[in-house]
N, C-alpha and C positions, 0 to 999 in steps of 0.2 A: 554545369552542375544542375541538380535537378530545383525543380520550384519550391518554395516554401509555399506548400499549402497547408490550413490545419485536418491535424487528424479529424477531426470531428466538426460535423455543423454544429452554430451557436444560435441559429436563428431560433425563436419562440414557436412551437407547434401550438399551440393554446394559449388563448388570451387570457392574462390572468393580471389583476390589479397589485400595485408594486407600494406597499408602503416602507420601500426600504432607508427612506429619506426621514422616516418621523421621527421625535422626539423619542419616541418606545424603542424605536430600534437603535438608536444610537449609544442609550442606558444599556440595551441588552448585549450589544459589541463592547462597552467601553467596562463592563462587569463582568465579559469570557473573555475577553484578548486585551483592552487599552491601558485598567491600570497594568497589568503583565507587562504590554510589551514597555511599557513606560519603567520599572523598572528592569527588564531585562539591559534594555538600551545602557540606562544607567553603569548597571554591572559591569555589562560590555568595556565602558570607555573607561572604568577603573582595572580596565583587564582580567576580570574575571572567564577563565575561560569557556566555562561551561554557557554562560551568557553570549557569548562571541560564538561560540559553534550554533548559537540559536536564532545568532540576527545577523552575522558579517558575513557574506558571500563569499569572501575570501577563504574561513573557515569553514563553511558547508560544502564549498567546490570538490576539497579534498580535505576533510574530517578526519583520515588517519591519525597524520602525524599529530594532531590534538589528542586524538584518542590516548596515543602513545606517550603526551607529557600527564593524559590524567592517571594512566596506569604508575608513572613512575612517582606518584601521587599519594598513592595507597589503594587499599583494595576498595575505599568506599570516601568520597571526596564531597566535602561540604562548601556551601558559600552561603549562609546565612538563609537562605531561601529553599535553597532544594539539596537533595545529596543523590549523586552519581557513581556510578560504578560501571567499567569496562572487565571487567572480572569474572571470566567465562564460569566457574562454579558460584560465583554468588548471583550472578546475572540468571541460573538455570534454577538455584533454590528459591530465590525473591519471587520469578515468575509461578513459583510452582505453589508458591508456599499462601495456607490459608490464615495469616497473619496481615497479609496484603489485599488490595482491594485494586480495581482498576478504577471507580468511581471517583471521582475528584471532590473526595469528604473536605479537604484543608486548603481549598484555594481559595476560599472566600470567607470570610467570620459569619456567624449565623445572618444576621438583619442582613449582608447583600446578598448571601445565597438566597435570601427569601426574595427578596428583590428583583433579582434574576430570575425566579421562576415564576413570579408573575407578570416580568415584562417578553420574555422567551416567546416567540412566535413558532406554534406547531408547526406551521408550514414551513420554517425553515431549517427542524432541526436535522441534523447532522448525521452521521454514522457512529460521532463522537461525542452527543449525546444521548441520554437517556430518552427509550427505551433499548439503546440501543443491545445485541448482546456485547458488543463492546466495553460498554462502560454497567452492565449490572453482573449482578453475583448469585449465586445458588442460592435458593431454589429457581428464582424465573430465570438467569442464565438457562440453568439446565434443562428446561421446559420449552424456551426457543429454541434453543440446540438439537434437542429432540427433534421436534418439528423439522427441521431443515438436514438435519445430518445427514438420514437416508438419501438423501439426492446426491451423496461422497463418498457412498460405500467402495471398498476396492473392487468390488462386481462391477457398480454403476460408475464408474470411474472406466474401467477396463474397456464397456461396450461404445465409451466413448471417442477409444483410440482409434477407428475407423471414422468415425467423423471428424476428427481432429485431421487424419492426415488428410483427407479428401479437401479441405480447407484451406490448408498450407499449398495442398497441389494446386487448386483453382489459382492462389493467390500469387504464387508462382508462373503460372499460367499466361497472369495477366501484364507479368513483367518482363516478359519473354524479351520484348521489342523495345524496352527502356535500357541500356545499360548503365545508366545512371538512377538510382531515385533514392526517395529520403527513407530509410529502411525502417522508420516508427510508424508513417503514417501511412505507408505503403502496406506494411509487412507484420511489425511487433506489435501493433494496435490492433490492427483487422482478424487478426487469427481469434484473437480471447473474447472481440466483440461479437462473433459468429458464434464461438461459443455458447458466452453466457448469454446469450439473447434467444436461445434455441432452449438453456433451462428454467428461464424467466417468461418464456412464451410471447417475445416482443415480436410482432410483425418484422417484415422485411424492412419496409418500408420507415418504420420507426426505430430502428437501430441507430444507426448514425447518431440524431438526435437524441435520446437517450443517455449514449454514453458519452455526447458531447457535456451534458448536464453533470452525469459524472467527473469527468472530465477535469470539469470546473470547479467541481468540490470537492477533490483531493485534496486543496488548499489546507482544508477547513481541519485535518490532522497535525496541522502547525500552531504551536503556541502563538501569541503575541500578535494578530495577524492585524496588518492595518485598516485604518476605517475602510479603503478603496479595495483592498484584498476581502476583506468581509461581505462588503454589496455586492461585488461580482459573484463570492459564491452562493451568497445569499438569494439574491433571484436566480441563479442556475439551480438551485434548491427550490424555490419556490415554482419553477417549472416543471420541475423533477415529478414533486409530492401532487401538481393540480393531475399532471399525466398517471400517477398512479393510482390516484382515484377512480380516473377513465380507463383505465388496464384493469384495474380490479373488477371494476362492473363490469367489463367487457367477459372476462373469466369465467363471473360467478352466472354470464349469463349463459356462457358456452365454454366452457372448460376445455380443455385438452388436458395432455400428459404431461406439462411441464411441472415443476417444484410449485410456485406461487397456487397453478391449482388446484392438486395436492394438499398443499393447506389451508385451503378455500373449502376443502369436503373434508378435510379430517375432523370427527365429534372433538377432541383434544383440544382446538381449534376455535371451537363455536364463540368462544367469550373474546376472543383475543380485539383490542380497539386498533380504532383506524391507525392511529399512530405506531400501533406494536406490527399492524402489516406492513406498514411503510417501511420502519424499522429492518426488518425477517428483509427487505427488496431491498431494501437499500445495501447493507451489508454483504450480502449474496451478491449482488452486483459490482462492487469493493473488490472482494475476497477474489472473485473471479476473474476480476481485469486488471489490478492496479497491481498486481506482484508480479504476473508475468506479463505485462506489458516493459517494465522496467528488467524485468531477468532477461529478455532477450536479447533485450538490447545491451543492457551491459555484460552480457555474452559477448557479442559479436565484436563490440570494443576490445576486451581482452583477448579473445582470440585472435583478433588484427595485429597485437601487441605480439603476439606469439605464436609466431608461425610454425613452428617446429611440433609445438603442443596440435595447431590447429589439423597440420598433417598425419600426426598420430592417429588423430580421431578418425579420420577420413579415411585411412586405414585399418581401424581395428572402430566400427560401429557400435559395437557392442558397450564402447565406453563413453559414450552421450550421456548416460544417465549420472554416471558419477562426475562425468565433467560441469552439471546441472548444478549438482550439489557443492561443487567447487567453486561455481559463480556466486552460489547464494552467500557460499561463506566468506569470500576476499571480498563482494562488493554486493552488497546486502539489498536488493531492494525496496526493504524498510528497516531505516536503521537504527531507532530507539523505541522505546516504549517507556508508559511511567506508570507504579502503582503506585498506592498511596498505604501508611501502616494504619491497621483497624481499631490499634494499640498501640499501648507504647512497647517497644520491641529491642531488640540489636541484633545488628548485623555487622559481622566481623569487628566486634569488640566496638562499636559506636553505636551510640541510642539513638535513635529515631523516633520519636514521639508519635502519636497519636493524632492522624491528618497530617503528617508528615509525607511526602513525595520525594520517590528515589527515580533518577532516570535511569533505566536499562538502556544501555549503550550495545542495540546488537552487533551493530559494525564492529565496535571495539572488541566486544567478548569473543567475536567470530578470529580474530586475528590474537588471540590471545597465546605467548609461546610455553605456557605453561599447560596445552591441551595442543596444541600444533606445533611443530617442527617445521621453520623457517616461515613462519604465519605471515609475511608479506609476499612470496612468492606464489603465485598462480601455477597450480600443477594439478592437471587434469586427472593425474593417477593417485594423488592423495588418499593413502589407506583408508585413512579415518575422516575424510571431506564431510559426510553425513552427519557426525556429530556437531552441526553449526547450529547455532539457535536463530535462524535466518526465518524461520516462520513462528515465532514465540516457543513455548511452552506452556503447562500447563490446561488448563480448563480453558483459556485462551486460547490456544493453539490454533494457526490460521485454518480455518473453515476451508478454500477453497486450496489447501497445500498440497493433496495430491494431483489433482486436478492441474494447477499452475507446475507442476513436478511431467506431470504427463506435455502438456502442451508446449511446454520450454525444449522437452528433449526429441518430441517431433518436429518442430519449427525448427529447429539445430539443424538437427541430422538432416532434417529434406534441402534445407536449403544451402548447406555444404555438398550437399550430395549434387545439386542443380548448377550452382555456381562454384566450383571450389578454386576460383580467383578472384573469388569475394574482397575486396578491400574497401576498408573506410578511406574517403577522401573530402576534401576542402577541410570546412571549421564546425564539425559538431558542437552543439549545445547541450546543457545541464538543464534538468528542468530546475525550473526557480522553488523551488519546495525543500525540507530541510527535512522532515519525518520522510516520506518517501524519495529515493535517491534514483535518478533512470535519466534517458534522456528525452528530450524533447525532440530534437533534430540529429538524424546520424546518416549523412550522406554514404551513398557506397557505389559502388562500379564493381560489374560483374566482368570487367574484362583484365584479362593478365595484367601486372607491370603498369599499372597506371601511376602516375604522377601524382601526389599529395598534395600539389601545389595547388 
C-alpha cells in the first residue's frame, strides 16, 4: 500500500510570534465557534438533526440519507436556532436573492459582536471573515470582484488549458514507477497547487508551504470548531498572513504577470489595506484549490464504483466535461452554505426574521428528485447534470468555478487515458471537515484486477 505521507509541508517558513494561547484569543474562538459549538452539541444529543449533521461524524460521513429525512420535512425546516432547506428551487432563489446577506448579522447580540471585533486578531482572519469577499455585500463585494474576475475570464481560463495538461502529464510522469500511491497527495492536490501558485506568483520553492497553510485552514469554513481545531488553524493562518506580507513586498518590488500583481498596479486598487489584500489572496487561493482538490477525488471514488460509466468515458472523451458536472452534483465538494435575512422575510410560507440564518444544504438541493430524475444515481450522461448548484449561486457564485470545471476534466481524462485499470484500494479516508466534503487519503493501483483487500 502506498505511505501516508501529507500532501503538504507544515513546517514554519518564517518566524513569527504565537499568541494563540492568550486570554484574547480564547474570548475571540469562544465568541465565533464555543458558545455555537456548545450549543450545537446540545441540540445534537436532543437529536436535532440539522445539529448532528454539524458535529457527529457519523452524520457528515454520508450526509445524504439526512438530507433526505430533512426534505421529507418540508421545504424549509426549523430548530429554534437556525432554518434549513435542501430544496433545489429555494436553495437557488435564497442564494440569489438580495433579501439575504452572507454576513453573519445574527449570530451574536450587539455588546458580543462588539466584543469580538475588538478581540479578533487580523493576522488571523479567515476566508470566512470579513473582509473577506465571502462574507461582504455590494458595493465593496462588487469592487473586489472586479479586481480579481479578469484573472477567470473564459479567454484567461481557456489559455490555461495547455498548462493544466502539461501538469497532469509531468505529474503522471512521475508515477510512472509507483503502481500503487495515495491519489490526493500524489495527484488531486498537486495539479491545482501548480495551478494557483503560477496565478498568485508563488515561487517554486514556496508552493508546498503555502498551500500546506491553506491546507490547515479549510477547517476554519466549519461552524462550532474546537479550542484545538481553532489554534491549529489559527497559527497555519498566522503563517499564512506574516508570508503574504513578504509576497506582497516582494511583488510590489518586482511584479510579474500574475493576478496579485495585477492588483498591486491597478489605480482602482491604490486604497485597498493590508487586510483587504490578504483577503483578494487568501480567497483566490480557496477558490482555486479546495473545490478541485475534493472534485477529483471524489471523481475517481465514483467512478471506481461504476465501471461500466467509467468505461463509457474512456470511450467516448468527449463526455469528461459532463461527467465533471455529475460529480459536483451527487457528491458536492462543498456542501452547504448559509445566508443570513437583511429583513424580516418568508420563504416558502415561513418567516424568517431579521439576523435570521438559513442553511443551504447544496449536497441536498443537488439530489433534489423534483429537478433530477433518480437523483441518487450517479450517471455520467445526465441531460441536465449542469444544473447543480455545486458552486453556489448568485453574486457568490464560486470565483475559481470555471477554472476548477477545466482542471477536474483534464486530471480525469489524462489520467484514465494513462491508467485505465485505475482502482481504489485498501481503506480511504474522509477528510474530518463538514462544509467542504473530499478526501484526505484515496489509495489506488494502476494495475488490472487488483485485490481491495
Amino acid at each position: 500500500m502506498p505511505s501516508r505521507s501529507p500532501a503538504f509541508s507544515t513546517s514554519p517558513a518564517f518566524s513569527t510570534s504565537s499568541v494563540l494561547s492568550t486570554p484574547r484569543s480564547f474570548v475571540a474562538w469562544s465568541l465565533a465557534h464555543g458558545l455555537q459549538r456548545r450549543f450545537l452539541h446540545r441540540a445534537a444529543g436532543r437529536g436535532d438533526l440539522m445539529a448532528q449533521l454539524a458535529t457527529d461524524p457519523a452524520f457528515y460521513d454520508d450526509p445524504y440519507p439526512s438530507y433526505e429525512k430533512l426534505r421529507s420535512e418540508g421545504r424549509v425546516v426549523r430548530n429554534g436556532f437556525v432554518a434549513g432547506t435542501v430544496d433545489h428551487a429555494l436553495a437557488n432563489a435564497i442564494l440569489r436573492s438580495d433579501q439575504f446577506t452572507s454576513s453573519a448579522l445574527g449570530e451574536l447580540p450587539g455588546p458580543l459582536q462588539k466584543l469580538h471585533g475588538l478581540v479578533r486578531d487580523a493576522d488571523t482572519l479567515s476566508p470566512v471573515d470579513p473582509p473577506s469577499m465571502l462574507v461582504v455585500d455590494p458595493p465593496i463585494h462588487t469592487r473586489y470582484r472586479h479586481l480579481v474576475s479578469r484573472a477567470f475570464t473564459a479567454r484567461k481560463i481557456g489559455r490555461m488549458a495547455d498548462r493544466v495538461q502539461d501538469v497532469a502529464n509531468r505529474l503522471l510522469d512521475d508515477l510512472e514507477q509507483e503502481p500503487t500511491f495515495d491519489l490526493v497527495s500524489r495527484y488531486a492536490a498537486q495539479l491545482p497547487v501548480a495551478v494557483i501558485a503560477d496565478l498568485l506568483g508563488v515561487p517554486d520553492d514556496e508552493r508546498s508551504q503555502v498551500l500546506g497553510w491553506g491546507n490547515h485552514a479549510a477547517v476554519t469554513l466549519d461552524p462550532g470548531l474546537s479550542w484545538k481545531q481553532y489554534r491549529t488553524a489559527a497559527t497555519a493562518l498566522r503563517e499564512m498572513h506574516a508570508w503574504f506580507d513578504h509576497h506582497l513586498d516582494r511583488l510590489r518590488r518586482a511584479p510579474g504577470d500574475d493576478l496579485l500583481s495585477q492588483v498591486l498596479q491597478d489605480p482602482e486598487a491604490a486604497d485597498l489595506t493590508r487586510d483587504e489584500l490578504h483577503a483578494i489572496g487568501l480567497l483566490v487561493l480557496g477558490a482555486g484549490f479546495e473545490t478541485t482538490v475534493n472534485l477529483i477525488g471524489n471523481a475517481v471514488e465514483l467512478l471506481d464504483g461504476h465501471p461500466d460509466q467509467r468505461a463509457w468515458l474512456q470511450e467516448n472523451p468527449d463526455g469528461w466535461a459532463n461527467a465533471v458536472e455529475e460529480v459536483l452534483r451527487v457528491d458536492a465538494p462543498v456542501q452547504l452554505t448559509v445566508r443570513f435575512a437583511l429583513r424580516d422575510t418568508e420563504v416558502a410560507g415561513e418567516r424568517i426574521g431579521a439576523g435570521e440564518g438559513v442553511l443551504v444544504y447544496l449536497g441536498g438541493a443537488n439530489r433534489d428528485p423534483g429537478v433530477f430524475t433518480d437523483p441518487h444515481e450517479f450517471d455520467v450522461r445526465r441531460a441536465n447534470a449542469a444544473e447543480h448548484i455545486g458552486f453556489s449561486a448568485g453574486i457568490h457564485f464560486c470565483l475559481g468555478a470555471s477554472l476548477a470545471r477545466l482542471e477536474a476534466t483534464v486530471a480525469l481524462r489524462t489520467l484514465y487515458q494513462r491508467y485505465p485499470d485505475l482502482r481504489v484500494v485498501g481503506r480511504p479516508e474522509r477528510r474530518a471537515t463538514r462544509v467542504l466534503r473530499g478526501w484526505e487519503y484515496l489509495p489506488v493501483s494502476t494495475l488490472a484486477r487488483v485485490s481491495a483487500a
